[in-house]
DRENFI-809528 format. One record per residue (C-alpha): x, y, z; residue number from 1; chain; residue in one letter. Coordinates in Angstrom, 1 decimal. Layout:
<nodes>
NODE;east;north;up;k;c;r
NODE;X;Y;Z;NUM;A;A
...
</nodes>
This chain:
<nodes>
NODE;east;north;up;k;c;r
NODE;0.0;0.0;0.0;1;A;X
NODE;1.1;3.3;-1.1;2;A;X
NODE;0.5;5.9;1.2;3;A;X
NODE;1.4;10.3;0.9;4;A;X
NODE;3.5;11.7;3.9;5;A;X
NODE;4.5;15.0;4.6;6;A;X
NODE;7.0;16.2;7.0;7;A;X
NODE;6.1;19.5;8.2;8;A;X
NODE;7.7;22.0;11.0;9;A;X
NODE;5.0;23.4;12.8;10;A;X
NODE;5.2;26.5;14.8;11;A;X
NODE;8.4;28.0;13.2;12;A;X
NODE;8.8;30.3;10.3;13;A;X
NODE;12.1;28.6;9.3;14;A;X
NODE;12.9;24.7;8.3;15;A;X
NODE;15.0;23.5;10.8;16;A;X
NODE;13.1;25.2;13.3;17;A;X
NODE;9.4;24.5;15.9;18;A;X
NODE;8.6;20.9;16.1;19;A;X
NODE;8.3;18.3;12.7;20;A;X
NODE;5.5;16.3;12.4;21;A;X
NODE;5.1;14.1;10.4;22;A;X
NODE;1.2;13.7;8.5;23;A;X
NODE;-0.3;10.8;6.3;24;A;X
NODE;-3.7;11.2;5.1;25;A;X
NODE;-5.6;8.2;5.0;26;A;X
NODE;-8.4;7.0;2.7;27;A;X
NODE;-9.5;5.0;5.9;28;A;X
NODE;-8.6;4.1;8.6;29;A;X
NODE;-5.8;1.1;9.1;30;A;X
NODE;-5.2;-1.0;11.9;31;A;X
NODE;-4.1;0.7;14.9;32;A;X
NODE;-0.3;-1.4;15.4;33;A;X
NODE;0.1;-0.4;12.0;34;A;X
NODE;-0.4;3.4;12.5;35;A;X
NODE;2.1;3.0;15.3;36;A;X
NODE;4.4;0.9;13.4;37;A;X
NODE;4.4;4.1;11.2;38;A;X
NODE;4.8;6.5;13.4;39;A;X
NODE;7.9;4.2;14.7;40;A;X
NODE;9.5;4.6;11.9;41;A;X
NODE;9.0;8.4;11.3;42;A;X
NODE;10.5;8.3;14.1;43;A;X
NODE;9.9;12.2;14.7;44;A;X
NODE;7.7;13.0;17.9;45;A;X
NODE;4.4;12.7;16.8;46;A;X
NODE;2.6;11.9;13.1;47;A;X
NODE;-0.7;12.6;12.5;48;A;X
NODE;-3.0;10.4;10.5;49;A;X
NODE;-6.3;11.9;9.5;50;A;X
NODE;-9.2;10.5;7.3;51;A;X
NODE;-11.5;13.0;5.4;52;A;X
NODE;-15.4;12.5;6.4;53;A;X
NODE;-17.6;15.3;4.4;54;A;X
NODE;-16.7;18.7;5.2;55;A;X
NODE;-14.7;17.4;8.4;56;A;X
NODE;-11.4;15.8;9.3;57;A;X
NODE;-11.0;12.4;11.7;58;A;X
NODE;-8.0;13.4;13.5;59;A;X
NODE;-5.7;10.4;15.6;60;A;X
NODE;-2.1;11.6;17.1;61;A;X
NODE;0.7;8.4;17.4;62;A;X
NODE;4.0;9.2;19.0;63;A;X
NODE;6.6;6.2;18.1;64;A;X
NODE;4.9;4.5;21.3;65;A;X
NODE;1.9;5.3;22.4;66;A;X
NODE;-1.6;7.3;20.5;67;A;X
NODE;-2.4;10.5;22.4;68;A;X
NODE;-5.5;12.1;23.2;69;A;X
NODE;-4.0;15.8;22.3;70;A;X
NODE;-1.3;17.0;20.2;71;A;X
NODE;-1.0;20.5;19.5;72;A;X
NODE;1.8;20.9;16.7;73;A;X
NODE;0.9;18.1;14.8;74;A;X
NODE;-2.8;19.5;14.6;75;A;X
NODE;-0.7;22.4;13.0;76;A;X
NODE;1.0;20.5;10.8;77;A;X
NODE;-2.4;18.9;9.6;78;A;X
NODE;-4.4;22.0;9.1;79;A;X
NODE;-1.1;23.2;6.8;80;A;X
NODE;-1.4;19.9;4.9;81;A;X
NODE;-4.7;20.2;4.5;82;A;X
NODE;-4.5;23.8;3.5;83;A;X
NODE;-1.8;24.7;1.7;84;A;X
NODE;-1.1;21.1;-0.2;85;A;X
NODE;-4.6;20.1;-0.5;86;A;X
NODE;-5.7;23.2;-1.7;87;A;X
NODE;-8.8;23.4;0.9;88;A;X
NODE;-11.3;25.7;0.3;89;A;X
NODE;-12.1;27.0;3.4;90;A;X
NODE;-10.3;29.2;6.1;91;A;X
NODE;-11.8;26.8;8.9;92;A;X
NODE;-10.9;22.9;9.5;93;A;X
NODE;-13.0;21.2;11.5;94;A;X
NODE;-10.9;17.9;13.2;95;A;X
NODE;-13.0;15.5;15.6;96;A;X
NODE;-10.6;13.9;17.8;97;A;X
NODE;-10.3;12.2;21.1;98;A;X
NODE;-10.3;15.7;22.4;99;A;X
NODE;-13.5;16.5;20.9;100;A;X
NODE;-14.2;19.0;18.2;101;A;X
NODE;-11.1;21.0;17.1;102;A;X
NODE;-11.5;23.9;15.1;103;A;X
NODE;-8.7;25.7;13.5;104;A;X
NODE;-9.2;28.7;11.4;105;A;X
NODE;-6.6;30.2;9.0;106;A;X
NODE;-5.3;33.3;8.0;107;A;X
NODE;-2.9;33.9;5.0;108;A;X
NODE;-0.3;31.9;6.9;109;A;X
NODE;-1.3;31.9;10.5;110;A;X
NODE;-2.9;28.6;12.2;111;A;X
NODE;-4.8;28.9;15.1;112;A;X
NODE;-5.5;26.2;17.0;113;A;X
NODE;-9.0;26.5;19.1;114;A;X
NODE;-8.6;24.0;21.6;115;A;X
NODE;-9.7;23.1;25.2;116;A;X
NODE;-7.9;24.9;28.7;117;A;X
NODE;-6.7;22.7;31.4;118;A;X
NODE;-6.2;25.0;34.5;119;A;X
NODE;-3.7;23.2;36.5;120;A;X
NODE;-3.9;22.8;39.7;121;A;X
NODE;-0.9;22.4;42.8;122;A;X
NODE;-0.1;19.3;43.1;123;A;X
NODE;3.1;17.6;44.5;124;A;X
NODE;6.0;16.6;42.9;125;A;X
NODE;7.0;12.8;43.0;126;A;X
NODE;10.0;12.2;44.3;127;A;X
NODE;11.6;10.7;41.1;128;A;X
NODE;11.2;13.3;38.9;129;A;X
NODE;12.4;15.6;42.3;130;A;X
NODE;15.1;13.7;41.9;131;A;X
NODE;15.9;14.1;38.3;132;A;X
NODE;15.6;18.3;37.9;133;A;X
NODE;19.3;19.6;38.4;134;A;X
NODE;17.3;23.0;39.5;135;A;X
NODE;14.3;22.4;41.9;136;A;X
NODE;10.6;24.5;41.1;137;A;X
NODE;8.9;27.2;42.9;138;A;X
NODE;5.6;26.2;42.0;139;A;X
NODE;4.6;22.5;41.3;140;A;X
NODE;1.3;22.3;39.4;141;A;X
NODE;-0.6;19.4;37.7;142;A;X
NODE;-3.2;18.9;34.8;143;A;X
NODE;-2.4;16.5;32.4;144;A;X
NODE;0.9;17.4;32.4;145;A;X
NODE;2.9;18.3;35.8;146;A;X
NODE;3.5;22.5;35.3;147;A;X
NODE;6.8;23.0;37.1;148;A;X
NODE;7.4;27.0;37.9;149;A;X
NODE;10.2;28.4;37.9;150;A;X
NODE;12.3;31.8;39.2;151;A;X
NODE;13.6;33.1;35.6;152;A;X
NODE;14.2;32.3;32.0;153;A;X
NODE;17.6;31.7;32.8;154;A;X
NODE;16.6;28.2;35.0;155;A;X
NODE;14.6;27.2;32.5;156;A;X
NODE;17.8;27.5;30.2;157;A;X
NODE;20.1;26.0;32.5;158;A;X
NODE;18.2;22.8;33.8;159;A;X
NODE;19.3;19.7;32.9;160;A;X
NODE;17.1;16.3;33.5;161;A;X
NODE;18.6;13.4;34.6;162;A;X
NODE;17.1;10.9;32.1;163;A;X
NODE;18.1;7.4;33.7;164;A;X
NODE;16.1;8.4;36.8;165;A;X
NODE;13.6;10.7;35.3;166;A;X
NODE;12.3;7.4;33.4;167;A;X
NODE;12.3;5.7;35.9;168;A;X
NODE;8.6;7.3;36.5;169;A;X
NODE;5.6;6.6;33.7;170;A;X
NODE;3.3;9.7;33.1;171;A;X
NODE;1.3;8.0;30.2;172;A;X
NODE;0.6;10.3;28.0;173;A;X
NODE;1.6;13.1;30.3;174;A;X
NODE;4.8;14.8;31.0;175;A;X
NODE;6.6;17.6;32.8;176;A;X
NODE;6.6;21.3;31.3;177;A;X
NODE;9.0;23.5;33.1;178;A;X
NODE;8.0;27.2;32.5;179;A;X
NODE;9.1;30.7;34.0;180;A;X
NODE;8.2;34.6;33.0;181;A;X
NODE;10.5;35.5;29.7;182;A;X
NODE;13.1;38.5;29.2;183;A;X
NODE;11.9;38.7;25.1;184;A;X
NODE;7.8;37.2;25.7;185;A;X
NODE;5.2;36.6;28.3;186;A;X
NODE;6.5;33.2;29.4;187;A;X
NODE;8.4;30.8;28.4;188;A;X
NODE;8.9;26.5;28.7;189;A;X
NODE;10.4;23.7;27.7;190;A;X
NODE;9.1;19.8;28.0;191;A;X
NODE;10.1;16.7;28.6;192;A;X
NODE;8.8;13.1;28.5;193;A;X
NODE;9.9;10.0;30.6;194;A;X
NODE;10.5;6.5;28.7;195;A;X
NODE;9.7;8.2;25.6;196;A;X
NODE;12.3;8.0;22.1;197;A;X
NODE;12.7;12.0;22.4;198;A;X
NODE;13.1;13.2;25.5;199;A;X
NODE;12.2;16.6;25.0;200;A;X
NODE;9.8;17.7;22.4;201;A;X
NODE;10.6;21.1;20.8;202;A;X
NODE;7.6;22.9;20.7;203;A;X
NODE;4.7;21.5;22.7;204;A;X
NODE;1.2;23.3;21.7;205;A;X
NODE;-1.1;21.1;24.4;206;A;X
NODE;1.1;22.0;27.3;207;A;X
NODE;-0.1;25.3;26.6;208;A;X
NODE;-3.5;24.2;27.1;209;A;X
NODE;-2.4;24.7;31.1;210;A;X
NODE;0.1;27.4;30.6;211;A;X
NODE;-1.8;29.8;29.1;212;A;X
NODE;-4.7;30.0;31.8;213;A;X
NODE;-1.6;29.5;34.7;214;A;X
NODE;0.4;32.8;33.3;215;A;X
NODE;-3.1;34.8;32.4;216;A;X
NODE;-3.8;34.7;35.5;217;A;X
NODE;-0.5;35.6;36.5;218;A;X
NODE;0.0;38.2;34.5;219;A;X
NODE;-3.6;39.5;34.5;220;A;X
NODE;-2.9;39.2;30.3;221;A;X
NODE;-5.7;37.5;27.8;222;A;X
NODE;-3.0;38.0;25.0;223;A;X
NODE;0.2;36.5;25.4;224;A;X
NODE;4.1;35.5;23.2;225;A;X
NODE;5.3;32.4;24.6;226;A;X
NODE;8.7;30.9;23.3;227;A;X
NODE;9.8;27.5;23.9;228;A;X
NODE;13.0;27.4;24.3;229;A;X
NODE;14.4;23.7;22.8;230;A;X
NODE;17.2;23.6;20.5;231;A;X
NODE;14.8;24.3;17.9;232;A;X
NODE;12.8;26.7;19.3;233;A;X
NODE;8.9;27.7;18.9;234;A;X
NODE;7.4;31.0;18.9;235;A;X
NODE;3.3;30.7;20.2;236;A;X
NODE;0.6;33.1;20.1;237;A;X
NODE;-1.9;32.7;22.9;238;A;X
NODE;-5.1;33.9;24.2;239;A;X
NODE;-7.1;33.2;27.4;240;A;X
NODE;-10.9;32.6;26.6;241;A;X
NODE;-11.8;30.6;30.0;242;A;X
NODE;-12.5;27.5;29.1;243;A;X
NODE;-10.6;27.5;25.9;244;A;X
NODE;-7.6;28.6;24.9;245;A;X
NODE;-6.5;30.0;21.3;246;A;X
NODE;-2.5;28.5;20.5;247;A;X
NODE;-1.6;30.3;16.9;248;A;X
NODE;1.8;29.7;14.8;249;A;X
NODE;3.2;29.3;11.2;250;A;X
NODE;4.3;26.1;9.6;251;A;X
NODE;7.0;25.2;6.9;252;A;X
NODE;6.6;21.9;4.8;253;A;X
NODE;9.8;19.9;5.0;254;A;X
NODE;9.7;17.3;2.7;255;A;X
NODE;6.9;14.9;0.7;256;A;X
NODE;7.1;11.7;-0.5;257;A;X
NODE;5.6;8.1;-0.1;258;A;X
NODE;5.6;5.2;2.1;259;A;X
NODE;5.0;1.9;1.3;260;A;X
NODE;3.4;-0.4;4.0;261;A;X
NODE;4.0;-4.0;2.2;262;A;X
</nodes>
């Protein structure tokens, strides 16, 4: 079976740069281990696989282990598929995922993502992970993810997880977003993922499904720049609407090809 796939990097104006997703559109859907086996062997941090029903998109998110119930740059990288390659008509893509309806609207070449808040809440920090920051939180917050806060931009720079003992914990599908205030934007973060194949994802649009109600109301801001700062960096454009929280960026396609599945 012959199947398209695109390589996009998704909230970045620059190849090289934001997070690359991989996307393969489907006629229908295939079995499930074969999806993963795919997104194994993209072997990037997530691929999405979407299936076209009407006007509307089925929408599934596979890392190289595990299918996730949210994924914010590879929704991104989707719309931009869909968009720019597929030549959709419309400036508004409707995906229904295992997060519900997703709506992303487009503008020249602006995506934003419409997707659910998750307000975290203080939690505390398991000894493990503890155990693996080499710079220790102010704040320790949980929603899906644990939300660790910290003093400055500069700790968020500077901290180094020790991997060997930070996967020693399993936070299926979560994982741990370590954010502070920014010198250049709002607020800033990075994110990392125990037992997974890449430890820390580049550009990570769900986490900011908790960080963007956590520094609103920090900041008393509905607008906000965030920047993640990987090696690749990621530049996100947030708003606050209470129980929903708008994530925009830009996208570059990478590459497009085919994949053969036999």
């Amino acid at each position: 079976m012959k199947l398209d796939l695109y390589q996009i990097d998704a909230f970045t104006d620059r190849i090289f740069g934001g997070n690359p997703a991989c996307v393969v559109p489907l006629q229908s859907w295939l079995p499930d281990e074969l999806l993963l086996q795919i997104a194994k062997e993209n072997a990037v941090a997530e691929t999405a696989f979407f299936v076209e029903e009407g006007n509307r998109y089925h929408l599934r998110w596979f890392t190289p282990e595990i299918e996730m119930d949210l994924c914010g740059h590879a929704t991104l990288a989707a719309a931009h598929v869909i968009k720019t390659i597929r030549n959709y008509p419309s400036d508004t893509i409707a995906f229904d995922t295992l997060s519900g309806e997703l709506m992303v609207s487009v503008n020249e070449d602006v995506y934003t993502l419409d997707f659910p808040s998750r307000n975290p809440t203080p939690a505390t920090l398991p000894e493990i992970i503890e155990a693996a920051l080499s710079i220790q939180p102010q704040t320790v917050l949980k929603a899906r993810d644990y939300v660790l806060v910290y003093a400055s931009e500069q700790q968020i720079k500077e901290l180094v997880i020790d991997q060997q003992m930070f996967n020693k914990i399993n936070l299926d599908p979560g994982g741990v977003v370590v954010t502070a205030k920014g010198t250049e934007s709002d607020f800033v973060s990075r994110f990392f993922t125990p037992q997974a194949s890449i430890l820390e994802d580049p550009v990570t649009g769900s986490a900011h499904c908790s960080l963007i109600p956590y520094w609103s109301a920090k900041l008393n801001k509905k607008e906000m720049k965030a920047i993640q700062l990987s090696e690749r960096k990621g530049t996100l454009l947030c708003v606050d609407k209470e129980d929903r929280v708008l994530i925009s960026g830009t996208a570059k396609t990478y590459f497009s090809g085919v994949l053969w599945t036999d």
